[in-house]
C-alpha positions as CSV (number, residue, x, y, z in Angstrom):
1,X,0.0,0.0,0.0
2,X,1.3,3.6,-0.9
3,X,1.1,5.8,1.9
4,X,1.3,9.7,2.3
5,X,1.1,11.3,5.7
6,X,1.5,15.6,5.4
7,X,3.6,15.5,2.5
8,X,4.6,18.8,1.4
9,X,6.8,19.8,-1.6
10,X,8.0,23.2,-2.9
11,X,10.2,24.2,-5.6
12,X,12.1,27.0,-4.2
13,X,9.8,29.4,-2.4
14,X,6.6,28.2,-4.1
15,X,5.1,25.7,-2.2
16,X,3.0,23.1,-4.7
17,X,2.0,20.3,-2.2
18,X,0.5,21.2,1.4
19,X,-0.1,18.4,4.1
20,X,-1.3,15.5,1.9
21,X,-2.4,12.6,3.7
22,X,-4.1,9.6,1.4
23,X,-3.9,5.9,1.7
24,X,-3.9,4.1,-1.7
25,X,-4.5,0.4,-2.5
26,X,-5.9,-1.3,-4.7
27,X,-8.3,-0.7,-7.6
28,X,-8.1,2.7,-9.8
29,X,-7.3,5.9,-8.1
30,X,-7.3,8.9,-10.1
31,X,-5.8,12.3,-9.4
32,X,-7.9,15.0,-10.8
33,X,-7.5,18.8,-10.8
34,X,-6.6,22.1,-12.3
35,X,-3.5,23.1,-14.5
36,X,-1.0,23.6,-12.1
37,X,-2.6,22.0,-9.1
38,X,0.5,19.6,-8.0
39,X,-0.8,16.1,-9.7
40,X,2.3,15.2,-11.4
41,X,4.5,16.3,-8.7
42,X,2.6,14.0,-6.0
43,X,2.7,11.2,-8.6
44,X,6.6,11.5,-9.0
45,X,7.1,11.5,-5.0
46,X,4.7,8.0,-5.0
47,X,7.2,6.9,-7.8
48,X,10.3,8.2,-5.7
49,X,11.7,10.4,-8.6
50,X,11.6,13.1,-5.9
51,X,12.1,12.8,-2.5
52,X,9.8,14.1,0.1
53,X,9.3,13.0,3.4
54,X,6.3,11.0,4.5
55,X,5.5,9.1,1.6
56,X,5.9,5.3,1.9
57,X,5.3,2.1,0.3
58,X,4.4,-0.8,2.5
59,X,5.8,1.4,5.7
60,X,9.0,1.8,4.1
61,X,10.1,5.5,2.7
62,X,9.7,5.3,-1.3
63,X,13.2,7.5,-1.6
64,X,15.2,4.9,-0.2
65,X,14.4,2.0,-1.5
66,X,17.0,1.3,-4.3
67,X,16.2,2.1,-7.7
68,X,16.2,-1.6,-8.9
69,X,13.9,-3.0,-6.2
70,X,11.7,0.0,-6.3
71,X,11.0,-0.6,-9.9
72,X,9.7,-3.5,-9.8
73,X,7.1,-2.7,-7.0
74,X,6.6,0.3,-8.4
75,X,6.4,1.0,-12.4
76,X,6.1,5.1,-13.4
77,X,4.9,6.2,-17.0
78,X,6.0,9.8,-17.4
79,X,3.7,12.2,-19.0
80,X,6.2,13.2,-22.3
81,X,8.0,9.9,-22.4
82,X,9.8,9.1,-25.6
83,X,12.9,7.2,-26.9
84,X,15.4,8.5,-28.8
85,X,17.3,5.2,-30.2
86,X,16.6,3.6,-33.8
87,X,15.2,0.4,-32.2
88,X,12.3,-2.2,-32.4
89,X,8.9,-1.7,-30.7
90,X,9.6,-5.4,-29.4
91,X,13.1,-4.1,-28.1
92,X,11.9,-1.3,-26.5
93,X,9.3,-3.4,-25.0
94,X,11.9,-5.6,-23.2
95,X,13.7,-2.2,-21.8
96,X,11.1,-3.0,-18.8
97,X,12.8,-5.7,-17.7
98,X,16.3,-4.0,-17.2
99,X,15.3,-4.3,-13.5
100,X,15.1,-8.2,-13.6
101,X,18.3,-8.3,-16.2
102,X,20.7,-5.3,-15.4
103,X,22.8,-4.0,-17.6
104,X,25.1,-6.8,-18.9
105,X,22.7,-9.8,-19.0
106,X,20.9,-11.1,-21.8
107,X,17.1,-11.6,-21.8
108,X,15.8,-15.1,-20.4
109,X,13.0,-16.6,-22.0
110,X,11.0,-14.6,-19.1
111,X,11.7,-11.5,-19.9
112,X,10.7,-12.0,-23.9
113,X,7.2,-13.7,-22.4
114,X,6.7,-10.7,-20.4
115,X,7.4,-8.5,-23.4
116,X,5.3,-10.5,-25.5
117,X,2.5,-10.1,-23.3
118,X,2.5,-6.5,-22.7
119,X,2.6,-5.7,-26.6
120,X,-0.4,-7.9,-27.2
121,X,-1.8,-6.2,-24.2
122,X,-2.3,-3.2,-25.5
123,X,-2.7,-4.2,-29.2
124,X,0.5,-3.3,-31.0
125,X,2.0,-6.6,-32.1
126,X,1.8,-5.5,-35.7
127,X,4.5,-3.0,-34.5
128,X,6.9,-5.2,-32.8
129,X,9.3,-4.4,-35.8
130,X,9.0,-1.6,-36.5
131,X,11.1,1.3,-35.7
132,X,9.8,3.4,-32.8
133,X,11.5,6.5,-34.5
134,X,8.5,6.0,-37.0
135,X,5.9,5.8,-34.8
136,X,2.9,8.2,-34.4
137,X,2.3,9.7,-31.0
138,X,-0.1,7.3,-30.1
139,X,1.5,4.0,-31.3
140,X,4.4,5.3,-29.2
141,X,2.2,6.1,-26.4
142,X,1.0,2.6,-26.5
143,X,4.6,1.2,-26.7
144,X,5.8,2.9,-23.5
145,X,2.8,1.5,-21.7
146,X,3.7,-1.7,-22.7
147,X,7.6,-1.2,-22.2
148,X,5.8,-0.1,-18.4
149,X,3.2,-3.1,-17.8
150,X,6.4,-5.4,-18.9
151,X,8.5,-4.4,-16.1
152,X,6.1,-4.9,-13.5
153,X,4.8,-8.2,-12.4
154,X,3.1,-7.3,-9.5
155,X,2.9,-3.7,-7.3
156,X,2.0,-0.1,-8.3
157,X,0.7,1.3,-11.4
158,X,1.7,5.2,-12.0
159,X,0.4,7.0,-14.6
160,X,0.5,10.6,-15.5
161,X,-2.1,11.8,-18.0
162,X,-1.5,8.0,-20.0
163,X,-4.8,9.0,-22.1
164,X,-2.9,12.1,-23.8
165,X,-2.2,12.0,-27.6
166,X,-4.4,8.8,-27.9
167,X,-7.3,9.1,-30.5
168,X,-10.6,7.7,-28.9
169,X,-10.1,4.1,-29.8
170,X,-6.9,4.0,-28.3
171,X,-8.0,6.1,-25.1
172,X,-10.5,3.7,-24.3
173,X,-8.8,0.3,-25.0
174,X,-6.0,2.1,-22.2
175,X,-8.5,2.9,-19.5
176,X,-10.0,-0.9,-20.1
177,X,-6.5,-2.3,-20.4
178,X,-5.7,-0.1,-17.0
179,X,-9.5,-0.8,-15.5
180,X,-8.6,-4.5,-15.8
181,X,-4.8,-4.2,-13.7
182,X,-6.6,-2.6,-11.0
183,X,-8.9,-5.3,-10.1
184,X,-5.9,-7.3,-9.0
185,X,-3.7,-4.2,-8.2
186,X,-3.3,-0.4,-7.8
187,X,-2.9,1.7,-10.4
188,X,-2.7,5.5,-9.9
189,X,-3.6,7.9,-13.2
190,X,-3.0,11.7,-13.3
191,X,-6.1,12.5,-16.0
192,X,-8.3,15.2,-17.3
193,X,-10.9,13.8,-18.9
194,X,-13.6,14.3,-16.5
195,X,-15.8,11.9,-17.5
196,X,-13.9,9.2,-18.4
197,X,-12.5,9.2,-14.3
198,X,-16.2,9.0,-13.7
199,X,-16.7,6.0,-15.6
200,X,-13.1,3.9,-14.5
201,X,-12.2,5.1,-11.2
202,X,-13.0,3.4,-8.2
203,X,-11.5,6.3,-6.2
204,X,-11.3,10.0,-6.9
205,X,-8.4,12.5,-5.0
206,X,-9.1,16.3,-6.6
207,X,-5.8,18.5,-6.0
208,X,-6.9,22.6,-5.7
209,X,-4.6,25.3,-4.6
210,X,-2.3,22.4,-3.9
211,X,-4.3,20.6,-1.1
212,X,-6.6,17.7,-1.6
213,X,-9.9,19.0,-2.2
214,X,-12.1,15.5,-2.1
215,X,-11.6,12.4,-2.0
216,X,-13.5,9.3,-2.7
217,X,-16.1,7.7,-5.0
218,X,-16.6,9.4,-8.1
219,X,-20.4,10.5,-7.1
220,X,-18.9,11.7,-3.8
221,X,-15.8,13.9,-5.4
222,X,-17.1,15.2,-8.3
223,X,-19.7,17.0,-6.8
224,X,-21.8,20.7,-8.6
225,X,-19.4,22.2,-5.7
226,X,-16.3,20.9,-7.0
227,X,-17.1,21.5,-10.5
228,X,-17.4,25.1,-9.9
229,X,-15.1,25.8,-7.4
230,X,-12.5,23.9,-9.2
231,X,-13.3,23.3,-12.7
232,X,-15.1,26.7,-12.7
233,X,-17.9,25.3,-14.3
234,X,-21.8,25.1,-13.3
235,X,-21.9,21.4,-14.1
236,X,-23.4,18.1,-12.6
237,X,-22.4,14.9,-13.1
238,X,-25.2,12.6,-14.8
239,X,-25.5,8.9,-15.4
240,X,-27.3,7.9,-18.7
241,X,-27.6,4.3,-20.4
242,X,-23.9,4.4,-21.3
243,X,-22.1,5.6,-18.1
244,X,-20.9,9.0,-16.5
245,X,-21.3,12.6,-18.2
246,X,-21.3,15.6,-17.6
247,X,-24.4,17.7,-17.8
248,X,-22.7,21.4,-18.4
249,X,-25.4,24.3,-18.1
250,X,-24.5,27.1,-20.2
């Protein structure tokens, strides 16, 4: 279980994160809120990429856990990932598992099954040979999820805005692939698309003026209050035949 107990954070003399205290297990949390509001920052101190005191992962501080054994209990997709060597979608893939290999070992059978799995996972084994210098944003976007779910075997999901430069198909078959992780394990997305956390979260945390706001059950976070005092728009959330929407009055 990740843990946060008052965590603060500045950068300098502006201060981003004030006193956040959240337990996370498993199922799909989502962090929602404004441009600016500290959810990348809080997901990069529950990946350990920066170090802030009060944040742990099983009762042991995420900063100093090694880098090796914190990968694979935790597994972190960055927001503008990208690789900048002339390789294989397949290859790239199997950069996951540089935690299980190192640096100078070849890849066991394992580690190709893994990155096998992950690529049909999210759909891009007509890719596996192809170079990911020619990819489109979203074929690469799916190839560094993949390169992600191949490195871990079992822990923590992070995400930060995973759903960005995907056309809708592609969105979608994310949040189901992600949807379907989290009913054996916890995964933790930085999104906003509204109504698409409405439909896959099973727990909401909104960030404002760097503080959580709410936090809970869809229905009990994204409240006409929150809307407007966040969002800054006179909204309700609505459930029709198919799922979660917003019903925006103008």
């Amino acid at each position: 279980m990740l843990s946060l107990d008052r965590v603060c954070f500045s950068y300098g003399k502006n201060q981003i994160l004030k006193d956040i205290t959240v337990e996370i297990g498993n199922g799909l949390t989502v962090i929602l809120g404004e441009n600016g509001s500290g959810k990348s920052t809080l997901l990069r101190i529950m990946a350990g990429h920066i170090r802030a005191l009060g944040c742990e992962l099983d009762g042991v501080p995420v900063s100093l856990i090694p880098p090796r054994k914190r990968a694979k209990s935790i597994a972190y997709l960055a927001q503008n990932g990208y690789i900048s060597a002339d390789i294989t979608v397949e290859d790239a893939v199997l950069l996951g598992r540089y935690c299980y290999t190192g640096i100078l070992s070849a890849y066991s059978e394992a580690d190709r099954t893994a990155a096998w799995g992950a690529i049909q996972r999210c759909g891009i084994s007509h890719l596996a040979d192809k170079s990911v210098l020619t990819l489109s944003g979203g074929e690469l976007k799916m190839t560094l999820l993949a390169c992600t779910l191949a490195q871990l075997e079992m822990g923590h999901l992070l995400l930060d805005e995973p759903t960005n430069d995907l056309d809708i198909h592609r969105k979608l078959k994310l949040m189901s692939i992600i949807k379907d992780i989290s009913r054996t394990g916890c995964v933790v997305a930085v999104l906003h698309d509204l109504e698409i956390a409405a439909n896959y979260a099973d727990n909401v945390i909104i960030l404002h003026n760097g503080k959580i706001y709410a936090s809970g059950t869809p229905e009990e976070t994204l409240t006409p209050k929150a809307l407007a005092e966040v969002w800054h728009i006179n909204a309700r959330l609505e459930r029709g035949k198919n799922g979660y929407y917003l019903d925006i009055t103008k």
